[in-house]
C-alpha positions as CSV (number, residue, x, y, z in Angstrom):
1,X,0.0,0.0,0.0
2,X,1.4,3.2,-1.1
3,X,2.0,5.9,1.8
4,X,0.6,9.1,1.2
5,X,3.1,12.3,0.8
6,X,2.7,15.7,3.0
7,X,2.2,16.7,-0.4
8,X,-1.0,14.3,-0.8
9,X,-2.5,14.6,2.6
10,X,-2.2,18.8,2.4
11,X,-4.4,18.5,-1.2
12,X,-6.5,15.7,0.1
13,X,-7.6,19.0,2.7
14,X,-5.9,17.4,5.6
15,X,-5.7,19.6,8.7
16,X,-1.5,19.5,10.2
17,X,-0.9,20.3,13.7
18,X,-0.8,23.8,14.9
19,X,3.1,24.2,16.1
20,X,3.3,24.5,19.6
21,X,4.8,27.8,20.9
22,X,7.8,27.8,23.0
23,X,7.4,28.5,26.3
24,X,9.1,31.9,28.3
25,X,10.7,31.8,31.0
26,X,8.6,33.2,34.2
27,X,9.3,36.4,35.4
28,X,11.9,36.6,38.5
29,X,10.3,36.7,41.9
30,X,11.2,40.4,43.1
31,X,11.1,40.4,47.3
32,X,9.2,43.2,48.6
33,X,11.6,46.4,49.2
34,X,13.4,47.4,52.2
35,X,12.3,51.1,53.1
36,X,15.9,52.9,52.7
37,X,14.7,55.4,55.8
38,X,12.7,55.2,58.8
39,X,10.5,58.3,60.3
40,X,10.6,58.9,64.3
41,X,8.3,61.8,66.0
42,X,9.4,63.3,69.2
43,X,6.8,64.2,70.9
44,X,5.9,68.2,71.7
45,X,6.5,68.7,75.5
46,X,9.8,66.7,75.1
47,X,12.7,68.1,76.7
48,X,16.2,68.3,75.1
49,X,19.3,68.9,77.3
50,X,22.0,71.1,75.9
51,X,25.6,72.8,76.6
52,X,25.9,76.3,75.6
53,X,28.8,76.5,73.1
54,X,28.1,80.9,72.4
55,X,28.7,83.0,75.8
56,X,26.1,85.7,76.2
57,X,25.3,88.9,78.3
58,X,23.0,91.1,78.7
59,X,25.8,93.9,78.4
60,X,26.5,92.5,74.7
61,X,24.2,90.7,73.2
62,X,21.5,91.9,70.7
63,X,18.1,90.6,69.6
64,X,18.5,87.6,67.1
65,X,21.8,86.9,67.5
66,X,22.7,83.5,67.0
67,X,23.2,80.9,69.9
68,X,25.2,77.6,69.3
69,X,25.2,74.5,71.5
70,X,25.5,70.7,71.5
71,X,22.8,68.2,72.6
72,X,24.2,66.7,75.9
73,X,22.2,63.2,76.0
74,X,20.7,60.8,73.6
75,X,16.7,61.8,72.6
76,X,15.2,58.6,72.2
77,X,11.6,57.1,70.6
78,X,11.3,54.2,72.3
79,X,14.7,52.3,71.6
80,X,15.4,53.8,68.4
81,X,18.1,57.4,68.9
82,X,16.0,60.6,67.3
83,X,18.4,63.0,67.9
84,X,21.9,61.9,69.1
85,X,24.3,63.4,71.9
86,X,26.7,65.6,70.3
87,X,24.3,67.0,67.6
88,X,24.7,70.8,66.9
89,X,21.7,72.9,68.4
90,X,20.9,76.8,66.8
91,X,19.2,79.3,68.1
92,X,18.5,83.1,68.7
93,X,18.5,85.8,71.3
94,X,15.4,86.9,72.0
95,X,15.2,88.9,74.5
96,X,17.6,91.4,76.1
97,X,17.4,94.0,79.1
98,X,19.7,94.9,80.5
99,X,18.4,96.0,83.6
100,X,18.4,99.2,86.0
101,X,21.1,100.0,88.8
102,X,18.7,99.7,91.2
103,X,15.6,97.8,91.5
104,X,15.4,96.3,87.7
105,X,16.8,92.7,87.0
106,X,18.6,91.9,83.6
107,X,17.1,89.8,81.5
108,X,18.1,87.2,78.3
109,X,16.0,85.0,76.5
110,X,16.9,82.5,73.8
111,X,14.9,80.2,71.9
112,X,16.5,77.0,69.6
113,X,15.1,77.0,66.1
114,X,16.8,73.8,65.0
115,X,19.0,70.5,65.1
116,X,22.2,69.9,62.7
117,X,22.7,66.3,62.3
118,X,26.3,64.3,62.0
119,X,25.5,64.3,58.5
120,X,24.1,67.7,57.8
121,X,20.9,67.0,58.1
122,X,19.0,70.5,59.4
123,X,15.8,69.4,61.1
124,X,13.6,72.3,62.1
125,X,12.4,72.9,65.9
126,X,10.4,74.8,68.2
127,X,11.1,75.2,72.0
128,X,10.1,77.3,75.1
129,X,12.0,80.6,75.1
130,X,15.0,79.4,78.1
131,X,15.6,82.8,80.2
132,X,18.5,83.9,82.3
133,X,18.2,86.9,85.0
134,X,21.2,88.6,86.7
135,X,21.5,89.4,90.5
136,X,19.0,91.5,91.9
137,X,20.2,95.3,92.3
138,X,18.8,96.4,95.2
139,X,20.6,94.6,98.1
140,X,23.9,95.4,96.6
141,X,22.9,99.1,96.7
142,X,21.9,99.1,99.9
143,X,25.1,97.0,101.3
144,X,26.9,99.7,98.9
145,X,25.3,102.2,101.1
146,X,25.8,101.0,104.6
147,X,29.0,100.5,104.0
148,X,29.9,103.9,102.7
149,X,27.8,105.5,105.8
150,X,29.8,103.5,108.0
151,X,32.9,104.5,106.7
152,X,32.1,108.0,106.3
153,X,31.3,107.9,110.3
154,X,34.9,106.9,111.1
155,X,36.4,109.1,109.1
156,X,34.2,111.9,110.0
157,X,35.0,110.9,114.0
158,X,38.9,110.6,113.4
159,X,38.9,114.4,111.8
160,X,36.5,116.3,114.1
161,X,35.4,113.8,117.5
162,X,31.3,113.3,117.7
163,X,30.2,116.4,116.2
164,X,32.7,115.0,112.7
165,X,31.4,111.4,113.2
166,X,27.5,113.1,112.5
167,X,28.7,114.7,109.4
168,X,30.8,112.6,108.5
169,X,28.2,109.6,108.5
170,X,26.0,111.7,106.1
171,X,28.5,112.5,104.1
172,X,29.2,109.3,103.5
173,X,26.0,107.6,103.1
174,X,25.6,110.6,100.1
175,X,28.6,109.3,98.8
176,X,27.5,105.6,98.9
177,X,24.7,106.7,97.0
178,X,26.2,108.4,94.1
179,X,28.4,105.4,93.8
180,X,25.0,103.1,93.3
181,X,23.6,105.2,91.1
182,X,26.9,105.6,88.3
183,X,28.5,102.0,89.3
184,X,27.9,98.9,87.3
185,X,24.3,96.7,86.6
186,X,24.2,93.4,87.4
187,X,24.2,91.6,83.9
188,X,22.6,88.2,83.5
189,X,25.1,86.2,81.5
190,X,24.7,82.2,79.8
191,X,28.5,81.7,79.7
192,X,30.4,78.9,77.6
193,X,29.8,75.3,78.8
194,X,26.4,76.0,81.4
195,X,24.0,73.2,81.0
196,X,20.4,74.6,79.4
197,X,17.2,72.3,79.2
198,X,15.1,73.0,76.7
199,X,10.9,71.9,75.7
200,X,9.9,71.1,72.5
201,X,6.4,73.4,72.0
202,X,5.8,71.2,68.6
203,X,6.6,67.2,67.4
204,X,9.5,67.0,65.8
205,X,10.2,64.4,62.6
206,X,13.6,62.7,61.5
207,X,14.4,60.8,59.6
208,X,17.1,57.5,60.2
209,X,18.5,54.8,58.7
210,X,16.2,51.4,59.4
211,X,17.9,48.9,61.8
């Protein structure tokens, strides 16, 4: 028995095969994605302790002048470090009087507007204004004052007996007077190196590395 061609079976109407396609390769399994950074909050009311780096005084320093210091401890969100010791802290004066030579205090104020990370990173801040005061005037002036009435009485009694002691006492509490009123205020002063706690008045956000 003869065997039929291709050729035959194709013009007898004979249906071939269909080829069948070759398969592709499935596409790689990709694992979900490690978030490069992590986000911690600090909560507002949070309190930051600091070293002042930028002496100040009331005799010197002006409105908005900038304040420098370092973060003294470790701020933490739960286990994870927000804000690390040794991080830069800046801030401005904000308050400055200076004070009377008698009765009025001094007064500085400085408020810390943001944190300098190791690596640059600046991360915005908002705290309590932190104040300073200097000594109070007005027992100074009046040991300033004693003192001089005293002294003016001995000299006053040396010169001229009781009647000299009299004037001499008045004379010199006048004097001891004067010397309040032209001598030197009282300044208040944040000097190099004094320990500062501030609050935070608003969360602050930064962003780390995930562990």
């Amino acid at each position: 028995v003869p065997i039929p061609s291709p050729q035959d079976s194709v013009a007898a109407g004979a249906v071939l095969p269909e080829p069948i396609p070759a398969m592709e390769p499935a596409p790689p399994v990709r694992e979900a994605a490690t978030p490069k950074f992590e986000e911690l909050t600090v909560a507002s009311d949070s309190v930051i302790g600091l070293r002042i780096d930028t002496a100040l005084t009331s005799e010197r320093a002006r409105v908005e002048d900038a304040v420098i210091a370092s973060v003294t401890r470790d701020v933490r969100v739960g286990a994870r470090i927000a804000i690390p010791a040794g991080a830069r802290a800046e801030g401005v004066v904000t308050l400055v009087e200076r004070g009377g030579r008698l009765r009025d205090r001094a007064r500085l104020g400085i408020r810390f507007t943001s944190i300098v990370l190791e690596d640059g990173t600046r991360v915005p801040i908002e705290t309590e204004t932190v104040y300073r005061e200097g000594d109070d005037p007005s027992g100074e002036s009046a040991a300033k004052v004693s003192a001089s009435a005293i002294g003016g009485a001995i000299i006053g009694g040396i010169l001229g007996g009781a009647k000299g002691a009299i004037l001499g006492g008045t004379t010199g509490a006048g004097a001891g007077s004067a010397a309040v009123l032209v001598g030197g205020r009282n300044p208040a002063r944040l000097p190099s190196g004094a320990p500062v706690t501030v609050r935070l008045t608003s969360p602050v956000t930064v962003t780390v590395e995930p562990q």
